[in-house]
VMD Tcl script that draws the C-alpha trace (Angstrom):
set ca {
  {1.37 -2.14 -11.88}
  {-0.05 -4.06 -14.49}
  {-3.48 -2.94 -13.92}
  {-2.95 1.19 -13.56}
  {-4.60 2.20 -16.82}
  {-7.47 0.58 -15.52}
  {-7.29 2.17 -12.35}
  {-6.39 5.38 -14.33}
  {-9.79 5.12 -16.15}
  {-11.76 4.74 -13.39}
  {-9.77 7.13 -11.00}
  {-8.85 4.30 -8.55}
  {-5.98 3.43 -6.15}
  {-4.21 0.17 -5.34}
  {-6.01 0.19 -1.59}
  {-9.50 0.60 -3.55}
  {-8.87 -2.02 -5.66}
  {-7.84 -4.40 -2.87}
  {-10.66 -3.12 -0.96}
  {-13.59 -4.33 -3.94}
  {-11.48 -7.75 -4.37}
  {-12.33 -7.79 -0.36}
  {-16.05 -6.92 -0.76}
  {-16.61 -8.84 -3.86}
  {-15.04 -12.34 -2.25}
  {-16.68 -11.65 0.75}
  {-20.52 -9.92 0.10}
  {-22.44 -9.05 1.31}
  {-19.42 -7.42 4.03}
  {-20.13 -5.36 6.74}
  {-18.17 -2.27 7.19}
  {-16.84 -3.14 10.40}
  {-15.54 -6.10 8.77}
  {-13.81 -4.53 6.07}
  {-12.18 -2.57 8.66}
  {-11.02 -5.92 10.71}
  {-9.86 -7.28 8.15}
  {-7.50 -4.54 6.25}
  {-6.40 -3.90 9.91}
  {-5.25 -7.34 10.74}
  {-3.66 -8.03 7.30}
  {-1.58 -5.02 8.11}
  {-3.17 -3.43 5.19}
  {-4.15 0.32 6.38}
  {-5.77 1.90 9.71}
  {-9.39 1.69 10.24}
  {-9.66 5.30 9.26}
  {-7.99 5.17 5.64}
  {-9.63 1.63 5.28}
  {-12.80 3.77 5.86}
  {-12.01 6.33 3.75}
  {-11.40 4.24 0.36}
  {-14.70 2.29 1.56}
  {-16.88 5.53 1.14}
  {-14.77 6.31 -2.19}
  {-15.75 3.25 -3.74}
  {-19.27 3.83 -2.66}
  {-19.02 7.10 -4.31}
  {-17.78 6.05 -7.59}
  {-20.97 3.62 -7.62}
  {-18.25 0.74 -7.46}
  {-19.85 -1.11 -4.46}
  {-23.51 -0.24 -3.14}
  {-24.19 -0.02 0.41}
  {-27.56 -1.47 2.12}
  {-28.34 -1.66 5.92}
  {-27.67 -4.98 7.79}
  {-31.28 -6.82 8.14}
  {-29.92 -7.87 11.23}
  {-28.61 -4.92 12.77}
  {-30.35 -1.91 11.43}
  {-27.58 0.34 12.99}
  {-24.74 -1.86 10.82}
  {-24.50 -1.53 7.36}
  {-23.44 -3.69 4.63}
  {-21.32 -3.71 0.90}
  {-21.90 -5.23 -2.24}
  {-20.38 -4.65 -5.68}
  {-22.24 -3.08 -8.05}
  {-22.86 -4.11 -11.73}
  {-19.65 -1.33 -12.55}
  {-17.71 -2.95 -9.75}
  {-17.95 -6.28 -11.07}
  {-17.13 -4.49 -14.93}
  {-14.32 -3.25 -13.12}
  {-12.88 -6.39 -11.41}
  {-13.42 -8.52 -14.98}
  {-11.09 -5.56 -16.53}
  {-8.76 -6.09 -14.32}
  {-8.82 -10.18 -13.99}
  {-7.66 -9.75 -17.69}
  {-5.35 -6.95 -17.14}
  {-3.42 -9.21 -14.68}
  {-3.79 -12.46 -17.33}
  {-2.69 -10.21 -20.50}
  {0.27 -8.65 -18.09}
}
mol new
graphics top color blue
foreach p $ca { graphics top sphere $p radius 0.5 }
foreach p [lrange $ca 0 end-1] q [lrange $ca 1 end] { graphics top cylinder $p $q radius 0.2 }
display resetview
């Protein structure tokens, strides 16, 4: 709970949070991926997984791209905010 104001400012949720420290140690991540991976850390359903994914795409947080080896796939980064976001709250967590 160290980190909420910092969710608080930029209107995000534990699972979104998780979610970019997933796509952010992992990019470029496919979506499928993402979904594996929540899934078998017993994390949250495909679905909801899903859900937060397209948030965070929303808030501009990660950008999305299409798989240059599977044009059907597609894949996340994190944005220049998303990584402004994950340094605020590397130093939330220290400062806690």
């Amino acid at each position: 709970y160290r980190t909420q104001h910092i969710r608080t400012k930029y209107r995000a949720c534990m699972m979104e949070e998780y979610i970019l420290g997933m796509v952010s140690a992992l990019e470029p991540i496919s979506t499928m991926r993402v979904l594996a991976l929540a899934e078998k850390q017993d994390v949250s359903s495909p679905a909801t997984t899903h859900k937060y994914l397209m948030n965070l795409h929303r808030k501009r947080l990660i950008c999305k791209s299409k798989d240059p080896e599977d044009k059907r796939a597609l894949q996340f980064t994190v944005s220049d905010k998303g990584k402004q976001v994950l340094e605020e709250l590397k130093h939330g967590y220290v400062r806690g």
